[in-house]
N, C-alpha and C positions, 0 to 999 in steps of 0.2 A: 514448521518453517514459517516467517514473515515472508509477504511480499517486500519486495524493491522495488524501485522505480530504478531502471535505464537511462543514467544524466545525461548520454550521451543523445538518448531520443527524447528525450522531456521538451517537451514547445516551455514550459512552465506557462500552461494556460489556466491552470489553478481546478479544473474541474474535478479533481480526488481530493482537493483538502479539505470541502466543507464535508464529502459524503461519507467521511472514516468515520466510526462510531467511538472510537478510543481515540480520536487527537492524536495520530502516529503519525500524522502525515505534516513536514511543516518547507519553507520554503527556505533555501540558501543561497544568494546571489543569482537570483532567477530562478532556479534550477528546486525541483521539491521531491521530497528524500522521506523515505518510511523509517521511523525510530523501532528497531526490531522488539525492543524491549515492551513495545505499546501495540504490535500490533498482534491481533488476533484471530488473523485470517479472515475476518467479518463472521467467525463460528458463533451461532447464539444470537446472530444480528440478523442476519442475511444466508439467502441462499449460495450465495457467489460474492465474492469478493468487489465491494464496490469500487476499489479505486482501478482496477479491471474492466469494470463494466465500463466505466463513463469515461477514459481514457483514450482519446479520438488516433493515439497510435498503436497499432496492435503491437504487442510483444513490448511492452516499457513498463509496463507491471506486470512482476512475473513472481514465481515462487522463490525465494532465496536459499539454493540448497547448501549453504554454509549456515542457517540459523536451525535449529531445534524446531520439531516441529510443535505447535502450539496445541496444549492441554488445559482441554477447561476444567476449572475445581469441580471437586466430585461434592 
């Protein structure tokens, strides 16, 4: 599964866009939005999911249980 971001709680204060390590993360008329197909859970990267961590409203990155969960190449 990708994270989401919550548009509905996004300040779009921009603090998950520089810290995704795959560029999943970009901004849409204020509002910034994780491209499912790019993101990786921060697996490989990170202990926890960065746009999680630095995100100053709890629960607007969350897990998205409508994507596939994310498999790293063997």
């Amino acid at each position: 599964m990708s994270y989401k971001i919550v548009g509905s709680q996004c300040t779009g204060c921009s603090a998950c866009e520089p810290v995704c390590p795959n560029v999943a993360i970009y901004e849409k008329d204020g509002i910034f939005a994780i491209n499912p197909k790019k993101c990786t859970e921060c697996i490989g990267y990170f202990d926890e999911a960065q746009c999680e961590a630095v995100c100053p409203v709890d629960k607007t990155c969350i897990i998205d249980p409508a994507q596939p969960r994310y498999q790293p190449q063997a």
